[in-house]
C-alpha positions in Angstrom: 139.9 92.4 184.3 141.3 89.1 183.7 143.6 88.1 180.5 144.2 85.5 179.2 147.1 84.5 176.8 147.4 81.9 173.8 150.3 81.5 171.2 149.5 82.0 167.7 153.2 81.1 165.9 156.6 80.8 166.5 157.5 83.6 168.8 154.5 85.8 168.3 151.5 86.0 170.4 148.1 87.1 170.8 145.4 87.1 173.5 141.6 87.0 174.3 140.3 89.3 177.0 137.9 87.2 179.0 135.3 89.9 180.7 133.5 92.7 179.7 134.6 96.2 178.4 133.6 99.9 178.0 131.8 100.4 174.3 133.8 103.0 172.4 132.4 104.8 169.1 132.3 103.7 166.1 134.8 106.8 165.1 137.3 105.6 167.9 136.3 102.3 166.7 137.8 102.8 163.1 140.4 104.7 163.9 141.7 101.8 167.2 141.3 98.3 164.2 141.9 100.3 161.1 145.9 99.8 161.0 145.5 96.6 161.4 143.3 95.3 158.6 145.3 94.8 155.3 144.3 93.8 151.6 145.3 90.7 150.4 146.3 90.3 146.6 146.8 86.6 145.5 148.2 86.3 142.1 146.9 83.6 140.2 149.3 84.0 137.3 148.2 84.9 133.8 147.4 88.5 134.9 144.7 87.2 137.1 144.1 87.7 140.8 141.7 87.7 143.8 141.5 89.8 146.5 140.6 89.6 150.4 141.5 90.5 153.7 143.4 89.9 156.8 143.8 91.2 160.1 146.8 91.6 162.1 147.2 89.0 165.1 150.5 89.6 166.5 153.6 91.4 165.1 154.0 90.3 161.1 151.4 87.6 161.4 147.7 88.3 159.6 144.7 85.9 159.6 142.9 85.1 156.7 140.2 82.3 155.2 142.4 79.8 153.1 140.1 80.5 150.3 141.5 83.6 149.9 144.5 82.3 148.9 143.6 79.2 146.7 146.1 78.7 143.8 148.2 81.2 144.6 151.2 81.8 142.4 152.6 85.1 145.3 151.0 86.8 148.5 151.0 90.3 148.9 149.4 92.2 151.9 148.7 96.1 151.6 147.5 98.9 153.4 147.2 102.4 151.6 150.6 102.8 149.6 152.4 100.0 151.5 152.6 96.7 149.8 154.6 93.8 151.6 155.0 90.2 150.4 153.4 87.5 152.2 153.5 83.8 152.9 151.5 81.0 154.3 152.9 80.1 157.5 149.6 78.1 158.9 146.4 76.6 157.3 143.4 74.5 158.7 141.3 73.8 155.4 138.5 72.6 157.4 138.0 76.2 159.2 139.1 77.8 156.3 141.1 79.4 158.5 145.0 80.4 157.1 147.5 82.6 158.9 150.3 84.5 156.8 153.7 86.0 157.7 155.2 89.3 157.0 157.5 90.1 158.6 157.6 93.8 157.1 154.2 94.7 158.4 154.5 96.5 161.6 150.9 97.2 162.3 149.8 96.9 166.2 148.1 93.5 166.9 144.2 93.8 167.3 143.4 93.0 170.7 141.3 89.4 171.1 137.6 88.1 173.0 136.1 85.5 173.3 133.3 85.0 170.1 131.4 82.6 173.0 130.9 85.1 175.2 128.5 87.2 172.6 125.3 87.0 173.0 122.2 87.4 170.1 121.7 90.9 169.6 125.0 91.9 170.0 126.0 94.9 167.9 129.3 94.2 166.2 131.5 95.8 163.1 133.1 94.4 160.1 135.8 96.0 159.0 137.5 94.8 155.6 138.0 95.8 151.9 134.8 94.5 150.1 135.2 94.4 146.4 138.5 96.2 146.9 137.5 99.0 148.9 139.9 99.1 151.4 138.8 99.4 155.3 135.2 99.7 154.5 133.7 99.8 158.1 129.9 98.4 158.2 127.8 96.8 161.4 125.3 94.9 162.3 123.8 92.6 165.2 124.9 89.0 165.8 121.6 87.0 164.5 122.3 83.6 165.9 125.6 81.4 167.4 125.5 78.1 165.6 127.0 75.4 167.1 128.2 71.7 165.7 126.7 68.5 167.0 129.2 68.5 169.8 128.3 72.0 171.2 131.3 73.9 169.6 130.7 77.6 168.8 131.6 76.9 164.7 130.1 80.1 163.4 128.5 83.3 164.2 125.6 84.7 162.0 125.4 88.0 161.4 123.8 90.8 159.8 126.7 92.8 158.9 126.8 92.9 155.1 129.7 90.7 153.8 130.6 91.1 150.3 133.8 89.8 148.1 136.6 91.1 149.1 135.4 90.8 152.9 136.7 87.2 153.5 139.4 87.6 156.2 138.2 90.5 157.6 137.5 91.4 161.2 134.2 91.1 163.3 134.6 93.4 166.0 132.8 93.8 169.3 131.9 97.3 171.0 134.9 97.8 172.7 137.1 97.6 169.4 137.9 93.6 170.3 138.4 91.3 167.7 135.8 88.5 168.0 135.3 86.8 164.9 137.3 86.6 160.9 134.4 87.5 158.3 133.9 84.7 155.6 131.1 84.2 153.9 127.6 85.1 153.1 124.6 83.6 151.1 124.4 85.2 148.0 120.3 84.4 147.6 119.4 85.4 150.9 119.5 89.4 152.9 121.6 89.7 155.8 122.5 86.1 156.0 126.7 86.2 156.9 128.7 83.9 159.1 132.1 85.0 160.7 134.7 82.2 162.3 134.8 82.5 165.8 137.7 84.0 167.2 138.8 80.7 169.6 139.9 79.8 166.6 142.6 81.7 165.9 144.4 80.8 169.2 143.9 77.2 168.1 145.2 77.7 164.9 149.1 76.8 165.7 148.3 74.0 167.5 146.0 72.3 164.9 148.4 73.1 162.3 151.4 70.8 163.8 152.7 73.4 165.7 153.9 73.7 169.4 151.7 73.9 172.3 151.0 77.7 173.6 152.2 78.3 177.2 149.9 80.2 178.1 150.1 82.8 180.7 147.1 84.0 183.1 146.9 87.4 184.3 144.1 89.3 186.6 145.0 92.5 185.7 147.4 94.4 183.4 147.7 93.8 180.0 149.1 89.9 178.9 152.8 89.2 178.6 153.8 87.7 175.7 153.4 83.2 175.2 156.8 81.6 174.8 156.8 78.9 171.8 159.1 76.7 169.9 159.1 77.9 166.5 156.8 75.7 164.0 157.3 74.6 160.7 156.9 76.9 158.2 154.0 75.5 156.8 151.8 73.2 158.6 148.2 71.7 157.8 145.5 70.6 160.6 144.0 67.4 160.1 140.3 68.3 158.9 138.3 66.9 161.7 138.9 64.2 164.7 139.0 60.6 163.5 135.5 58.6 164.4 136.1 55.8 166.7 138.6 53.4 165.2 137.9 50.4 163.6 137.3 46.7 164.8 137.3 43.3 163.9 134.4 41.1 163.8 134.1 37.3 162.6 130.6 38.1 161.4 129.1 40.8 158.7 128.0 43.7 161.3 126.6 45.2 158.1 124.3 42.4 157.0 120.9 44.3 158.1 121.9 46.9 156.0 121.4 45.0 152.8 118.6 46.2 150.3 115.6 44.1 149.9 111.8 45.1 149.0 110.5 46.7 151.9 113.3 48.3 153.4 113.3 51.6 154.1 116.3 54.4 154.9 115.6 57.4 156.7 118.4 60.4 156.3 118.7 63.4 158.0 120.5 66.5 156.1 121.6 69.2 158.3 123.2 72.6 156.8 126.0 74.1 159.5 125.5 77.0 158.3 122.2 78.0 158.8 121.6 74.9 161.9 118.5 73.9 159.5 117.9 70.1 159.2 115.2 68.2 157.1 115.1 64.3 156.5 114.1 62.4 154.0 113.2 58.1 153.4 113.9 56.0 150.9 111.7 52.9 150.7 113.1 50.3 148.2 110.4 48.6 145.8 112.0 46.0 144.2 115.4 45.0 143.3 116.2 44.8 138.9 119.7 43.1 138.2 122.1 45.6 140.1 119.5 48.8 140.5 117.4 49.0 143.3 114.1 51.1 142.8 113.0 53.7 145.6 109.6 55.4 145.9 107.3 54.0 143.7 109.9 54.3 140.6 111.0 58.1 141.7 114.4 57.0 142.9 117.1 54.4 141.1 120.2 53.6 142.2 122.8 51.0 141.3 124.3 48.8 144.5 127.2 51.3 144.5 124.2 53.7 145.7 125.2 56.0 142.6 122.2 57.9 142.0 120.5 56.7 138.1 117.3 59.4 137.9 119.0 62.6 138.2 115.7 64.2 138.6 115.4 62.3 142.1 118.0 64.3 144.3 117.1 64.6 147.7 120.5 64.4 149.8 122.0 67.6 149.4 125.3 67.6 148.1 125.8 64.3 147.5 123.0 64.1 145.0 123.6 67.3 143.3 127.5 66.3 143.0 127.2 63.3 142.1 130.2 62.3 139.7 129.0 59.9 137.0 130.3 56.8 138.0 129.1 57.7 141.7 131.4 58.5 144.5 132.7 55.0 145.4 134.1 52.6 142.5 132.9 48.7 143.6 136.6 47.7 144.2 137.5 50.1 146.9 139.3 49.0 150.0 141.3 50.6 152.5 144.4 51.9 150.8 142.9 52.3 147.6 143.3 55.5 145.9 141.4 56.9 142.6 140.2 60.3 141.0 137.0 61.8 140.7 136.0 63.9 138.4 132.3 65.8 137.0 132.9 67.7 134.6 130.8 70.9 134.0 128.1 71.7 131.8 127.0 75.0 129.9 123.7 75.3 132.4 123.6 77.8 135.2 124.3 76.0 138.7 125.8 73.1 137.1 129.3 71.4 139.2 132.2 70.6 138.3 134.7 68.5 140.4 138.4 67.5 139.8 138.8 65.4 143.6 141.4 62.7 144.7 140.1 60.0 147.0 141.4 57.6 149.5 140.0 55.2 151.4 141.5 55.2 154.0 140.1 52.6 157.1 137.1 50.5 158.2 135.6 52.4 160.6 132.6 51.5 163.8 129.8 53.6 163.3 126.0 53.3 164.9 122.8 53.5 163.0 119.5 52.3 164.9 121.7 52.2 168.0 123.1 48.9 166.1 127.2 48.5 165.1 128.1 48.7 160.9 131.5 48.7 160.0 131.9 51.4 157.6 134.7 52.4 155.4 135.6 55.8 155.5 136.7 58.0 151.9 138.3 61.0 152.1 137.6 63.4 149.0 139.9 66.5 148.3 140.9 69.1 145.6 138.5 71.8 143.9 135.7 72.5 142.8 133.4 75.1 140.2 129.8 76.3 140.6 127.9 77.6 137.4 128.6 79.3 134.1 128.4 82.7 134.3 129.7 85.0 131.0 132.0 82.1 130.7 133.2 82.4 134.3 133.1 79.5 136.6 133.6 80.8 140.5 136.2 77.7 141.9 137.1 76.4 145.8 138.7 74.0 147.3 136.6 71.0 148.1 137.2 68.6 151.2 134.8 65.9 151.6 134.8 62.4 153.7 132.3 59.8 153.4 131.3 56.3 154.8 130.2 53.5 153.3 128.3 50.1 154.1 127.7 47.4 151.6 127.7 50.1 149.0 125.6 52.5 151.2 126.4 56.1 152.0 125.7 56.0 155.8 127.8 59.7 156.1 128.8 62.4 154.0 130.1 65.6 154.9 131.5 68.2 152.7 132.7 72.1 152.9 133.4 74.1 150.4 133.2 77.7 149.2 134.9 79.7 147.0 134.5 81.8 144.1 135.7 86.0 143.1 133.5 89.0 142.6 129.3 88.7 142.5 130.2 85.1 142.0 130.4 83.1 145.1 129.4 79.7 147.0 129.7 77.9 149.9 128.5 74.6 151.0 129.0 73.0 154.9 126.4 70.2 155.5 126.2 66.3 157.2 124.2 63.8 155.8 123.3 61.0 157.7 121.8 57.6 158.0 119.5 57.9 160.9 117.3 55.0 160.7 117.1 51.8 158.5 114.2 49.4 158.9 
């Protein structure tokens, strides 16, 4: 059997088997991955808290989602009558992927595969403390493998029940290997759950500013452990590789983009989540002082492209967020900075956001297979979903956006978040496919 051996932080280490291996029972299962899966308390101050779960990785070091531990005042990991403090060592925002450090907790180190190497159909286990019940063990097959537009293995879809309290908990395969971190599921939907694969947890360190692993390749025997430079103690991964970088141009690459009557923009919105994609077009009628009209009247928006019939919303997210004076004030440049806010309303589903932004370069994108020089906005800070008995379920938001001559050629945004039956999550690209 091969192994193969990444660094996770500092001097720890864990591995990924690479290879098959025998199936054990679900009892051996249990009682193998059990030790190892902890409840996560995050104080919030005030005398209110949220709960999750981790899994241990390597000796004193437990991955969780970050959204576990959103506006956390202390960290505490526990396991039966033992309760250890914690603290965030790593976090990647954009996986939602965080690792903690306690160095009290002496649990063994689950052992590691690869999440690409599953196939549909698998049978897998979740083990984690939904709602609080500690080391509830469930299973389940893997449904589908979605992958991002450059082929990367960015979730696994699952029919293990995932409830609150599960995020940060371990997707297993049948030999007892750890394969995936449990993080969210679709509240309207049955048997719709997503793990993170578990690739990323080796990657973790490295995304987060720390050292590269040396990593160590062995044919048969168990792994020896990766040697690493110790990391800073907390570190943040940059939230996705920059698009290409920007150029200069004497003339306006974005001139075809303008609005006149006639022209039409074709977007296509794709959830990451679920893979699903659906398009839409906007055809502009006529042009009134600074609105432009789409559709026959169904659409209006201002040359900022903020969105003036809020009965019109067709692009996902960035319709159904959409702050009041838009997403992009008319005087942005690169370097400018500025807050966005939406505040909430008292009906069900409404959002509310409380966001910096930054613009931060011009950018070369490709729409029609034809250059626009786009500036890029990145968005961050939190967000709340619906009014509930007064309670408002809140994540952290990260967002980043381009713009053309006022148009929105890309927007992606993930966030989730939210405590008990409460919860949300949102992962999807929109994209200007087409303008004509």
């Amino acid at each position: 059997m091969a192994w193969q051996t990444r660094a996770l932080s500092g001097a720890l280490a864990a591995f990924i088997l690479a290879g098959p291996a025998a199936a054990i029972s679900p009892e051996e299962l249990y009682e193998r991955v059990a030790p190892s899966i902890w409840l996560v308390e995050n104080d919030l101050g005030g005398g209110k808290g949220a709960i999750g779960s981790a899994v241990v990785v390597a000796p004193g070091a437990l991955i969780t989602n970050c959204h576990v531990l959103e506006k956390a005042e202390s960290l505490h990991v526990v396991h039966g009558p033992r309760r250890f403090t914690a603290r965030l060592q790593y976090k990647d925002p954009a996986r939602d992927l965080c690792q903690l450090q306690a160095p009290s907790v002496d649990a063994p180190p689950v052992r590691i595969a690869a999440a690409s190497q599953l196939r549909v159909g698998a049978k897998v286990y979740a083990l984690g403390n939904p709602r609080g019940l500690e080391l509830t063990l469930t299973d389940g097959l893997v449904s589908a493998l979605r992958h991002g537009r450059a082929g990367e293995l960015e979730y696994l879809q699952v029919s293990v029940p995932i409830s609150p309290g599960s995020s940060g908990g371990g997707l297993f395969d049948q030999a007892g290997r750890l394969v995936g971190i449990t993080t969210a599921g679709m509240k309207e939907s049955q048997n719709l759950n997503f793990a993170l694969p578990s690739e990323w947890i080796i990657e973790l360190p490295a995304r987060a500013g720390g050292r590269p692993a040396v990593a160590r390749l062995e044919t048969e025997g168990p792994p020896a452990p990766a040697q690493v430079a110790a990391a800073p103690a907390t570190a943040t991964a940059p939230e996705r590789p920059a698009p290409p970088p920007a150029v200069e141009r004497d003339a306006d690459p974005n001139a075809w983009l303008a609005a006149g009557p006639g022209r039409s923009y074709e977007y296509r919105l794709r959830n990451r989540l679920t893979g699903q994609e659906s398009s839409f077009t906007l055809k502009v009628d006529r042009l009134e002082g600074d609105r432009i009209v789409f559709n026959g009247g169904q659409r209006i928006e201002n040359l900022r492209g903020t969105l003036l019939s809020p009965g019109a919303a067709l692009a996902g997210e960035a319709d159904a967020a959409m702050p009041p004076d838009g997403w992009l004030p008319g005087s942005a440049i690169p370097g400018s900075k500025w807050r966005v806010r939406r505040d909430p309303q008292s009906s069900p589903g409404d959002i509310a956001l409380q966001l910096d932004a930054r613009a931060v370069n011009e950018e070369l994108l490709q729409v029609d297979g034809r250059p626009i020089q786009a500036l890029r906005v990145d968005y961050s800070g939190y967000t709340s979903r619906g009014v509930t008995l007064g309670r408002s379920p809140t994540g952290a938001y990260r967002a980043r956006a381009w713009y053309a001559r006022g148009r929105l050629v890309r927007f992606e945004v993930r966030t989730r978040g939210g405590v008990g039956g409460d919860t949300f999550v949102v992962d999807e690209v929109l994209e200007l496919v087409h303008a004509r």
